[in-house]
N, C-alpha and C positions, 0 to 999 in steps of 0.2 A: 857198227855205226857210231861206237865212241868218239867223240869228238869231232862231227860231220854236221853241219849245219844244212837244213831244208825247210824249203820251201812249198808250200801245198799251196797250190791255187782248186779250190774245188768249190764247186756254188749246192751242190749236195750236203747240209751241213753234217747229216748222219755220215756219210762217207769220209768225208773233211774231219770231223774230228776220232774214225775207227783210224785212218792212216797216223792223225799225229798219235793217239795213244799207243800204235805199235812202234813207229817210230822212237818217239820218248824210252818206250820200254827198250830198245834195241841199243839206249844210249847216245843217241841223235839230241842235235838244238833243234827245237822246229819253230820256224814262222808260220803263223798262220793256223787254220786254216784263213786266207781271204778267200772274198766269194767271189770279185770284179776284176778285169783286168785294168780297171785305172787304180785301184789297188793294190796290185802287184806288181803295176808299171812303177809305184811310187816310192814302193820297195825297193827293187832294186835298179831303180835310178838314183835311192840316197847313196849305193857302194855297201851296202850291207854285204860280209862275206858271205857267200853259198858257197856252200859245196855241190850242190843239187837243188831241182826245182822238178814238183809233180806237177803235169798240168793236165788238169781237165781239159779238152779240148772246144767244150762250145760250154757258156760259161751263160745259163739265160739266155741264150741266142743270138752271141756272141762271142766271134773267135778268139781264141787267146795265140795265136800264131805273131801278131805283131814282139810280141813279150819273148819269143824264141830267140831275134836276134840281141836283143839288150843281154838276154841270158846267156849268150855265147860271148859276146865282147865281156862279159863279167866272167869267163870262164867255168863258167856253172855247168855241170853236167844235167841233161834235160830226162825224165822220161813223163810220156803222154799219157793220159786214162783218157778210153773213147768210151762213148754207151755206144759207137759204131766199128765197124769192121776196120780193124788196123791199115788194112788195103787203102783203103778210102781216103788217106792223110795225102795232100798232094805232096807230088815227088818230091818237092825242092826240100821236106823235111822228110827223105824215106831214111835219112842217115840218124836218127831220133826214135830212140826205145819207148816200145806202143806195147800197152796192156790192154784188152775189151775188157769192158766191165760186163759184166757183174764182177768183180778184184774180191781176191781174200786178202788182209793188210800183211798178210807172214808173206806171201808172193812179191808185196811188192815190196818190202823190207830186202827178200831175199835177192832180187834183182838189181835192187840200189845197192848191196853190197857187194854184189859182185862187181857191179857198173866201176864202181868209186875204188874199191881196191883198199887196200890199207892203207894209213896214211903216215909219208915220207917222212921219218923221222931225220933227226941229223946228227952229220955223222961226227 
């Protein structure tokens, strides 16, 4: 994750800050955690580079699905924390990498680096 910028949208702040500290440890920039998505809409409406963004999926009971497509026209690779059934995510997002929680943070460290790949040096 050296050199990989992410994003945590998580309203669990226990959770929110077990992901940034593996993250960190793995050698990641991390934003966040925020806990709203008008907070993360503000994020990355400023053009902050991502590489990645974790989204909790219902955020205080609220979806954070609007924030998918800003994340895509930013190029950002997505992946989802549900506290429900991955099945359960509507289709239009079945193309977007889904964790259930209960998450250990080494799972999802291990997933975001496989996701993201190494990064393109030049030649």
């Amino acid at each position: 994750m050296n050199g990989r910028t992410v994003l945590i949208v998580e309203d669990e702040c226990l959770v929110g800050e077990d992901l940034a500290e593996a993250l960190r440890e793995a050698g990641a920039e991390v934003i966040g955690p925020v806990e709203t998505l008008p907070q993360a809409m503000r994020i990355v409406q400023k053009g902050n580079a991502l590489d990645c963004a974790l989204l909790d999926i219902d955020l205080d009971g609220v979806a954070v699905f609007p924030l998918v497509g800003e994340l895509r026209t930013a190029g950002a690779g997505i992946l989802f924390l549900t506290g429900v059934r991955c099945d359960s995510i509507p289709k239009e997002f079945a193309d977007v990498a889904c964790i259930s929680k209960p998450i250990a943070a080494v799972r999802v460290v291990r997933e975001l680096t496989a996701m993201l790949g190494p990064i393109p040096t030049a030649a």
